[in-house]
C-alpha positions as CSV (number, residue, x, y, z in Angstrom):
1,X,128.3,93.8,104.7
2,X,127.7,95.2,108.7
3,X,129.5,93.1,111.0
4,X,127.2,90.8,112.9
5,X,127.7,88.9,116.4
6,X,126.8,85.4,117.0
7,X,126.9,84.2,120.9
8,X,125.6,80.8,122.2
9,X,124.6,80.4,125.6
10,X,125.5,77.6,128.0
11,X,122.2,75.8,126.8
12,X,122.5,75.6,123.5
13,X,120.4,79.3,122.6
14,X,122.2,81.1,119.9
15,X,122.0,85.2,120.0
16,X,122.8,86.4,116.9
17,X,122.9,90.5,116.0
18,X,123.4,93.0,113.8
19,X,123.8,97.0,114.7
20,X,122.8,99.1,112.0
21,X,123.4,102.9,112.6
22,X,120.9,105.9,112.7
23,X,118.2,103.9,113.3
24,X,116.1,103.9,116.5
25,X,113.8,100.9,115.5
26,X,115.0,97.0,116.6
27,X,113.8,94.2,115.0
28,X,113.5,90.8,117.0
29,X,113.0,87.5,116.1
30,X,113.1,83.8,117.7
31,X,113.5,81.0,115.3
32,X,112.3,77.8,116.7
33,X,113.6,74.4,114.5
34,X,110.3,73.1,114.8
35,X,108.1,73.1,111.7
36,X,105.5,70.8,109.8
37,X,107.7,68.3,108.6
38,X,108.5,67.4,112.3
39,X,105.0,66.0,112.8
40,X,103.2,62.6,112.5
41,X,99.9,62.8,111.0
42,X,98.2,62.3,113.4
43,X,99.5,65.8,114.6
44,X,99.6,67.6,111.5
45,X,99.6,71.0,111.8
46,X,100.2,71.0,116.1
47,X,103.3,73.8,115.0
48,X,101.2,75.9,113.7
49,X,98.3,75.3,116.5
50,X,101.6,75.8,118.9
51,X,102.6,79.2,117.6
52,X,99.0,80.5,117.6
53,X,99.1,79.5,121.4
54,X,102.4,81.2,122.2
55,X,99.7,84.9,122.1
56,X,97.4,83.3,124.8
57,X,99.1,83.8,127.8
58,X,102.4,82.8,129.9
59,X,103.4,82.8,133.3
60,X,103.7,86.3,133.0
61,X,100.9,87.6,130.9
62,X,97.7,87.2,130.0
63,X,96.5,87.6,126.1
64,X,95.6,90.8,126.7
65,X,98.2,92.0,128.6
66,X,100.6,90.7,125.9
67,X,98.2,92.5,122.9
68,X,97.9,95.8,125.2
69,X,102.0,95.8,125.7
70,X,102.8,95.9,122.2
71,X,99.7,98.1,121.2
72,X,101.2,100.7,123.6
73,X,104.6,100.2,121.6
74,X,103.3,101.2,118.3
75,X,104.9,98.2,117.7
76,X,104.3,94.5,115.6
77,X,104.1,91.3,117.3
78,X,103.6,87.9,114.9
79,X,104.7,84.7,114.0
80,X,104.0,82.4,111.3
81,X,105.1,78.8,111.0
82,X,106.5,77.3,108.0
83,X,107.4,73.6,106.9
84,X,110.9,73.5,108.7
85,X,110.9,76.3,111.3
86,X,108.5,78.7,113.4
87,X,108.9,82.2,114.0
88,X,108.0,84.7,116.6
89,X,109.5,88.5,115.7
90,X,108.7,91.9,116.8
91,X,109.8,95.5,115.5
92,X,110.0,98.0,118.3
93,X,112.1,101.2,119.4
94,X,115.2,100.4,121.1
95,X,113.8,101.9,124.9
96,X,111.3,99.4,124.8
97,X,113.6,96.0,123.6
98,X,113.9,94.8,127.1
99,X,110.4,94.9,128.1
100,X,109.4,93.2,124.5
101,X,111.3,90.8,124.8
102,X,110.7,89.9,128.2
103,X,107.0,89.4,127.1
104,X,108.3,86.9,123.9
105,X,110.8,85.1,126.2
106,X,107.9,84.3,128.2
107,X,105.7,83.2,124.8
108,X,108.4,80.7,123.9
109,X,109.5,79.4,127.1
110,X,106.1,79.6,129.2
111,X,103.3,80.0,127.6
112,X,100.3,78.6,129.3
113,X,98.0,76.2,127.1
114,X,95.2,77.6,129.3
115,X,93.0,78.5,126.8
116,X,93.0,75.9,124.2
117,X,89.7,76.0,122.9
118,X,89.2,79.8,122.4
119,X,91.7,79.3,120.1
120,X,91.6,76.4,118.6
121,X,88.0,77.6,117.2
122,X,90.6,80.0,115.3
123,X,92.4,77.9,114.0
124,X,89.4,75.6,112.7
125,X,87.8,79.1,111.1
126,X,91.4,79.7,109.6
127,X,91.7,76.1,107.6
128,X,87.7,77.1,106.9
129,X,89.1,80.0,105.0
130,X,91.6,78.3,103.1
131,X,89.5,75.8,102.1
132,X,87.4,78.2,100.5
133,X,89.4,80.0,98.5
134,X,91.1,77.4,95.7
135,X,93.7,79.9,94.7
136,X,95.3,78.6,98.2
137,X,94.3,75.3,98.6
138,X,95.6,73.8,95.3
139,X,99.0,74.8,96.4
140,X,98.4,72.1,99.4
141,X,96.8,69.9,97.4
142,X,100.2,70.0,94.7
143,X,102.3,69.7,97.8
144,X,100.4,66.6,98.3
145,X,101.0,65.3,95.1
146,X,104.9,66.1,95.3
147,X,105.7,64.6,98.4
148,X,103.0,61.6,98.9
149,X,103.0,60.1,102.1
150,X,105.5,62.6,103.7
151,X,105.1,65.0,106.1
152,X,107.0,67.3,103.9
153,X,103.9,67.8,101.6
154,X,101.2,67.7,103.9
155,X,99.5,71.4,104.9
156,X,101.2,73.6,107.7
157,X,98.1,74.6,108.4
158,X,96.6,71.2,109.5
159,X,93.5,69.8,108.7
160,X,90.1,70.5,110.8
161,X,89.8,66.7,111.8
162,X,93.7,66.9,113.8
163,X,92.9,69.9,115.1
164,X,89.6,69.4,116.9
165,X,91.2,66.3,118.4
166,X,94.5,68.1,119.9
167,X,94.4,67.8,124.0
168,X,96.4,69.9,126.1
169,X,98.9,67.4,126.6
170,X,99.7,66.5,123.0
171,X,100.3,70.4,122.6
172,X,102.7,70.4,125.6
173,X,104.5,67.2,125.1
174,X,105.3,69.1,121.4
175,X,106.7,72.0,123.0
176,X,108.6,70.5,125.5
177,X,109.9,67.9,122.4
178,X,111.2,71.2,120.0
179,X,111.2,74.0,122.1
180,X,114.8,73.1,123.3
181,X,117.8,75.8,123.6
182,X,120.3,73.8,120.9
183,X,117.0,74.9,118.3
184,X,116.4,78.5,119.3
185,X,118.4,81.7,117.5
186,X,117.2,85.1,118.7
187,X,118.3,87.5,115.8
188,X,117.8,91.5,116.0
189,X,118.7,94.0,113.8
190,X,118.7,97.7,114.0
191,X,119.5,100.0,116.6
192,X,121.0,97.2,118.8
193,X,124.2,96.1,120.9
194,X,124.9,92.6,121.0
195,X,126.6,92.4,124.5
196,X,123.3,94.0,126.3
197,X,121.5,91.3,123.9
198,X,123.2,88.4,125.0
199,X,122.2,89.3,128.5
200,X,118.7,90.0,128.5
201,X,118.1,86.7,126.2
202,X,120.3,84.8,129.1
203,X,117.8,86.3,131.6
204,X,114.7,84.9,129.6
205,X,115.6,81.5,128.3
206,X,118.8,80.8,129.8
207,X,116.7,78.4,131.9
208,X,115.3,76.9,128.7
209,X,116.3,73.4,128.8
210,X,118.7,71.6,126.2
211,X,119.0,68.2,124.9
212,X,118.3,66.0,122.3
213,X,116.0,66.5,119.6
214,X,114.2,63.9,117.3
215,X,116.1,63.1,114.2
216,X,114.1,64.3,110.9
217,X,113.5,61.4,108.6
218,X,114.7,62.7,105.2
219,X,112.2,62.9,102.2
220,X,111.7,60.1,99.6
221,X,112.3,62.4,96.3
222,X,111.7,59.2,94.0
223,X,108.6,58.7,93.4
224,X,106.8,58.8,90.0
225,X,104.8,62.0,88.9
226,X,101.5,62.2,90.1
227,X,98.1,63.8,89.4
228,X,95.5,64.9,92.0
229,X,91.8,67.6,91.3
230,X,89.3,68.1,93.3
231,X,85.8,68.9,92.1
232,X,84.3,72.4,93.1
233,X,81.7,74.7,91.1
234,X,84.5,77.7,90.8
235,X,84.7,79.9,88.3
236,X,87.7,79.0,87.4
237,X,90.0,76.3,86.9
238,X,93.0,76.7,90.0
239,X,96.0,74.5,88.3
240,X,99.3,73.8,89.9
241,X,102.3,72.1,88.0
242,X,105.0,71.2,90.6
243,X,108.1,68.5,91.4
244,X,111.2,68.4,93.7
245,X,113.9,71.1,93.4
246,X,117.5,71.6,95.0
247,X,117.9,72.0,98.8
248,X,119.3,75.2,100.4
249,X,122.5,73.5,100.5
250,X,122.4,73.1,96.5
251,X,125.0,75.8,95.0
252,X,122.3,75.5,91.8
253,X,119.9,77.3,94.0
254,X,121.2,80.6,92.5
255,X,120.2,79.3,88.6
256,X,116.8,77.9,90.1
257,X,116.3,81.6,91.4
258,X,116.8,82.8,88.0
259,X,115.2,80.4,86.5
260,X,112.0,81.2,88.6
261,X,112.3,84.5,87.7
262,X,112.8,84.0,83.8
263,X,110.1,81.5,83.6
264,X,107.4,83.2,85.7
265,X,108.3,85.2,88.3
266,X,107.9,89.2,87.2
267,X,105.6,91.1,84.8
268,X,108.5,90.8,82.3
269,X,108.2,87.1,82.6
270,X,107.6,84.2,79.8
271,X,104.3,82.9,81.4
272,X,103.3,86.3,82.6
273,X,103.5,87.8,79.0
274,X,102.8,84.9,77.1
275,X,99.5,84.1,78.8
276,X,98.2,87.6,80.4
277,X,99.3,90.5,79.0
278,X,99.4,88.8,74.7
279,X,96.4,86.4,75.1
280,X,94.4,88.0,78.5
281,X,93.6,84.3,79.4
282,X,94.7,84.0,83.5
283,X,94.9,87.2,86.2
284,X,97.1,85.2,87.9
285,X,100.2,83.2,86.8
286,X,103.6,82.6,88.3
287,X,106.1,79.9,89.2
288,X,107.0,79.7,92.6
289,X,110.0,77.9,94.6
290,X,111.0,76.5,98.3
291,X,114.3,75.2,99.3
292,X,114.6,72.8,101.9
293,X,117.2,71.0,103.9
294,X,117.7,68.0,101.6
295,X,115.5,68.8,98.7
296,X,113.2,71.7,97.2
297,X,109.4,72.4,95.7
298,X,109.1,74.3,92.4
299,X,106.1,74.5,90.4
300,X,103.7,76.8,88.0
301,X,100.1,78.6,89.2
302,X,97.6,79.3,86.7
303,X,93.9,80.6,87.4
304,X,91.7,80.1,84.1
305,X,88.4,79.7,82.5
306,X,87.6,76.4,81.4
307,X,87.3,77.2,77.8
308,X,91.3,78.4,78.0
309,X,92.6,75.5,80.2
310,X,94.2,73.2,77.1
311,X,95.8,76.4,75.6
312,X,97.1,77.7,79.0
313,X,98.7,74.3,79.6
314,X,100.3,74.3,76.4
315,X,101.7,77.6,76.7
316,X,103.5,76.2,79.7
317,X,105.0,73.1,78.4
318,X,106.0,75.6,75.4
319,X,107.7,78.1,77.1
320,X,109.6,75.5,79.2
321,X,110.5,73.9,76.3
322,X,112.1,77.0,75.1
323,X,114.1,77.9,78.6
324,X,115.3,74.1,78.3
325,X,116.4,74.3,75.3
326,X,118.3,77.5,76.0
327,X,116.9,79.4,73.0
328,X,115.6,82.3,75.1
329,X,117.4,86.0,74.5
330,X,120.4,86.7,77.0
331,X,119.1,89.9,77.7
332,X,116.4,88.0,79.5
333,X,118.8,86.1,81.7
334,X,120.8,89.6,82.9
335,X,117.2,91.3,83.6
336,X,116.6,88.0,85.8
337,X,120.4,88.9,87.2
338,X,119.3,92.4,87.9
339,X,115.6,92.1,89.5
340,X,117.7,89.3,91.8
341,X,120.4,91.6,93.0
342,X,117.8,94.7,93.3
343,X,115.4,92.6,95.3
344,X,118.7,91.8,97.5
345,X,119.9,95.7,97.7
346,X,116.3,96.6,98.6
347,X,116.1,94.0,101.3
348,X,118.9,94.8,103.4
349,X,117.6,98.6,104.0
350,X,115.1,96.6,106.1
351,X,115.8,96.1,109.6
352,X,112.9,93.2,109.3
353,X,114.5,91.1,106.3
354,X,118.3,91.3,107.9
355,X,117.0,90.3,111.3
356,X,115.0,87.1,108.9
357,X,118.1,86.4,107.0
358,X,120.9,86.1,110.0
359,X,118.1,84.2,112.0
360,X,117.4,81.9,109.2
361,X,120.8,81.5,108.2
362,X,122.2,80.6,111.9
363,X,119.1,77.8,112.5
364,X,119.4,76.4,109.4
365,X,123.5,76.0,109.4
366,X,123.7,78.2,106.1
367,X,126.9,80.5,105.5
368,X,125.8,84.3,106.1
369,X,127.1,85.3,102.1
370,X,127.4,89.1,102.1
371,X,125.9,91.2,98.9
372,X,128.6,91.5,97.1
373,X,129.0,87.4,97.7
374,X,125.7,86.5,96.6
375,X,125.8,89.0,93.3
376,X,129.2,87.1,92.1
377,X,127.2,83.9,92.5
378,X,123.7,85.2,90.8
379,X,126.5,86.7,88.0
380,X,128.3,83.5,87.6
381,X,125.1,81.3,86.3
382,X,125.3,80.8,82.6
383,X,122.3,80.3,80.1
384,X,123.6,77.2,80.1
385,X,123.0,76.4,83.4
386,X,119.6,77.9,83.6
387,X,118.6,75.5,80.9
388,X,120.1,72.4,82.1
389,X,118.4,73.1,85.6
390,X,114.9,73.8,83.7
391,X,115.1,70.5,81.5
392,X,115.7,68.6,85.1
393,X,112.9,70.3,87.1
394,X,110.6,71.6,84.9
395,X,110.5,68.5,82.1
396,X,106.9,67.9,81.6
397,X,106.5,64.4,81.8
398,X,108.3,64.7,85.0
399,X,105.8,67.4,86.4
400,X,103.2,66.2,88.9
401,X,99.8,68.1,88.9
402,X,96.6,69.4,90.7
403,X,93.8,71.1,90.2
404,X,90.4,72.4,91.4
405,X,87.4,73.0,89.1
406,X,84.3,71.6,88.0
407,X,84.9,68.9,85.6
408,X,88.2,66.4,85.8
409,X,87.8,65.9,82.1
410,X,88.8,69.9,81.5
411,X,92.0,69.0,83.4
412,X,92.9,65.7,81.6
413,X,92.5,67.5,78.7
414,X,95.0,70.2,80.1
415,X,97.8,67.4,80.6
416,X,97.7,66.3,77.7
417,X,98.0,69.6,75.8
418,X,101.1,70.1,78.5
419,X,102.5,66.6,77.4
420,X,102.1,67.6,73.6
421,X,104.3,70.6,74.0
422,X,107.1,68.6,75.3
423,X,107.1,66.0,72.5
């Protein structure tokens, strides 16, 4: 593994870097402990509305100024906001590093809330897209389902009715809450030395004030499967399958990785042959997994006509039957071991994903496990353990679901052919 350099400032701003030779290119990113688990609900989705804001201007910049800076770069300026951190990162040559990130400094510790309703019309056409295309939106509307009642499961995105009532002051006072130096790591990676690093990020948010921040309430993980659909002509029928998994912390988390992948998440995979490629009855169909600090989200996704929604459901609660059980091949298990490790060895030729993973790591107190670390782990799970971890997560009595479609009855029906499966 490269050597990398972790540095915090008198504030509480960690600088975090990794040098990776022959390359002229320097990923940047600022990780920000603020995400949508951190808000009431009467504020859902203000983290995402935040990091939207960060592009409109600073004491610096205007929008355009910051759009025309980067353009002139060649270079990639985003962010995206997720359900326990935001992000703000950058890929640019190493002559122009100072100047970048002199212009993201200023996003994240200045921006100016000047122009709120421009984009706040963005933000309400954005959750106007999603709620048009059901592939998406079921995936809130299981999160829902999973988590009731906690910020944990509700949308990063928001919903239209929060957003339009969001003042300039509520925005601010959210900032100034999260935006704090004890939850900021800058992370680069590339053609970068950590000393000069250190320096330019104490220039740009050494000032960045520390102190307390709120205490996140943990999630209630106990409550009893639940079922949620919402009515809409669609072609299809958009299903999701989903419960709690393990927490980032969790040393299972390399079996539920394999276990995703096993179950549903290659070409090779059970669901993926069983119900596209040998019966042609969904495009689309995966399993899918999030780890969290305390607790995780795994589920299914299927997309189907209404005539194949029983026999798509029972395929699922088949197939997980048979992982839980433990009477799949072992062959499947060490292709699940391979695609895992390649993914990994593929990754770190990325100046992008090794800038992610050392920022992600440091924020969210994670040891930094080096390749050869995280392939003795990934080698060390057993069928066994894969099965046991499947029975737990994946038992379908203990499933919660959701779906979208134009008649609830279809779905029912769907449950029950799951339910049948598992008897």
């Amino acid at each position: 593994m490269r050597e990398h350099h972790v540095t915090t400032l008198p504030n509480g701003v960690r600088v975090a870097s990794e040098a990776m030779p022959g390359l002229r290119s320097v990923a940047l990113g600022v990780f920000v402990g603020v995400g949508s688990r951190d808000e009431p609900a009467g504020h859902s989705g203000i983290s995402h509305f935040i990091e939207h804001l960060l592009f409109r201007g600073t004491d610096r910049h205007s929008a355009l100024e910051i759009a025309q800076i980067f353009d002139r770069f060649g270079a990639e300026l985003n962010a995206a906001t997720s359900r326990e951190f935001t992000e703000i990162y950058a890929r640019v040559i190493d002559s122009h590093v100072d100047t970048a990130f002199s212009v993201i400094g200023g996003m994240v510790r200045a921006p100016s809330f000047d122009d709120l309703e421009a984009e706040r019309d963005v933000v309400l056409e954005e959750i106007a897209m999603y709620e048009d295309a059901p592939d998406d939106l079921v995936h809130d509307l299981i999160g829902e389902v999973v988590f009731p009642g906690d910020a944990l499961g509700r949308p990063v995105i928001g919903t239209s009715e929060v957003i339009a009532g969001l003042a300039r002051d509520d925005v601010a006072g959210h900032h100034t809450t999260f935006y704090r130096g004890v939850n900021v790591v800058i992370s680069a990676a590339g053609s970068v030395e950590h000393d000069a690093l250190v320096a330019l990020v104490e220039r740009e948010l050494g000032a960045l004030p520390s102190g307390e921040l709120p205490v996140r309430t943990l999630v209630d993980t106990g409550h009893a499967p639940g079922r949620r659909f919402l009515a809409r002509d669609t072609e299809q029928y958009h299903l999701c399958l989903g419960a709690p998994g393990v927490s980032r912390h969790d040393d299972r988390r390399f079996a539920s990785g394999l276990l995703d992948q096993l179950l549903g998440g290659g070409a090779s995979s059970r669901l993926f042959q069983e119900i596209r490629e040998r019966r042609g009855m969904a495009y689309a169909v995966y399993t899918f997994g999030s780890h969290y600090r305390e607790t995780g989200h795994v589920g299914v996704y299927v997309g189907t006509r209404g005539e194949n929604v029983e026999e798509c459901l029972g395929v699922i609660g088949r197939e997980i039957g048979v992982v839980a059980a433990g009477d799949f091949d072992p062959d499947e298990l060490e292709r699940a071991k391979d695609a895992m490790k390649g993914r990994l060895a593929l990754s770190l030729e990325s100046t992008a994903a090794r800038m992610g993973r050392l920022g992600r790591a440091i924020l969210q107190d994670q040891p930094l496990l080096d390749e050869d670390e995280i392939a003795a782990r990934i080698d060390a799970v057993t069928m066994d353990d894969v099965a046991a971890l499947a029975g737990e997560l994946f038992a379908p009595a203990g499933l919660s679901a959701a779906g979208i479609g134009p008649d609830e009855d279809v779905f029912a029906r769907g449950l029950d052919a799951l339910l049948a499966e598992a008897v």
